[in-house]
N, C-alpha and C positions, 0 to 999 in steps of 0.2 A: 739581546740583539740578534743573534743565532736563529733564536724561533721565531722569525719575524722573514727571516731569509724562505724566498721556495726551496724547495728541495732539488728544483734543477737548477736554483743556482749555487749551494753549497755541492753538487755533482758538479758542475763544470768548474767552478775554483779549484776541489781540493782533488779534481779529475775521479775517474772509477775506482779505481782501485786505491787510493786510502780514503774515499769516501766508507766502500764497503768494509776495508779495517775498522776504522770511526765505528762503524754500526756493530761492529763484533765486539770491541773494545768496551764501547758505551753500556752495550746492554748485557756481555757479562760482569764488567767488571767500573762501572762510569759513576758508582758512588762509593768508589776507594778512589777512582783518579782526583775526583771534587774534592773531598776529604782529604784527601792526604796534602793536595796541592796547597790548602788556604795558608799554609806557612811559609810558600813559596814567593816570591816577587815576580809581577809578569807573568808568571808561568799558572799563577791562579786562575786571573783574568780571561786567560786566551782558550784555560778548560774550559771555563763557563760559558765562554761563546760557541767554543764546538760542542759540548753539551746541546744546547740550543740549537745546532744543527743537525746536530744525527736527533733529534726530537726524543730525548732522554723525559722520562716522564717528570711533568714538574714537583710533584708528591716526594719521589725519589731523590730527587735534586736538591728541593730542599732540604730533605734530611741530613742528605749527604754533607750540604753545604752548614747546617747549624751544626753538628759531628765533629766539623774542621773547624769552624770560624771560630766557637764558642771556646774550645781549652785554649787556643790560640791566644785569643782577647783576654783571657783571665791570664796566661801568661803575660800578655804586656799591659797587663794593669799591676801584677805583682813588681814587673822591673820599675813601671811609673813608682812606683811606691817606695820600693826600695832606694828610687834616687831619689826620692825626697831628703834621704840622710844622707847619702852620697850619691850627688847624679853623675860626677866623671863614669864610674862603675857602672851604670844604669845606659848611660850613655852608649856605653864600650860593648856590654851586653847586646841592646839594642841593633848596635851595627856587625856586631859579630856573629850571633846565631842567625841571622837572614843569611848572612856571606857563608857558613858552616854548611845552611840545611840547601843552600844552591850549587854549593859543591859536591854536596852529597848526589842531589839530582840531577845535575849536568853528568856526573858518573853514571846515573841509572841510564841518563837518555842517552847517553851515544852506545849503553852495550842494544 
């Protein structure tokens, strides 16, 4: 959705100056942010859109995003499984490591 935006107008949303963070951000370091995020709620989403605005190369993007998505998915295919024999536990899992790794990240983002 990102890369579909001009560039003057992800400049005037996110204003100059954290447009030009975005562009420092993105391009040393925007396929840890992808990556690391895909375990996140919300917080995935909204890198893949600014990705798409600071014009993150889509090669890179990808990668970054199968890196994240991929252990991710195999993680909740193991708990799918696991609650196949017990799904309370599968269940509880499911809602607690999203609630764990958002706590973790809401500590990252406010330092």
């Amino acid at each position: 959705i990102g890369r579909f935006c001009p560039e003057s107008f992800a400049r005037r949303w996110m204003g100059e100056k954290d447009y030009e963070k975005g562009q420092r951000i993105f391009t040393r370091s925007g396929g840890w942010v992808v990556a690391v995020s895909r375990a996140l709620p919300v917080l995935s989403e909204v890198l893949s859109c600014t990705a798409g605005l600071m014009r993150m190369p889509f090669g890179r993007f990808a990668l970054a995003l199968a890196s994240g998505a991929i252990p991710v998915g195999f993680l909740f295919a193991a708990i799918g499984a696991a609650g196949h024999e017990e799904p309370g536990w599968a269940i509880a899992f499911a809602i607690l490591l999203p609630l764990l790794l958002w706590f973790v990240a809401s500590r990252a983002i406010r330092r």
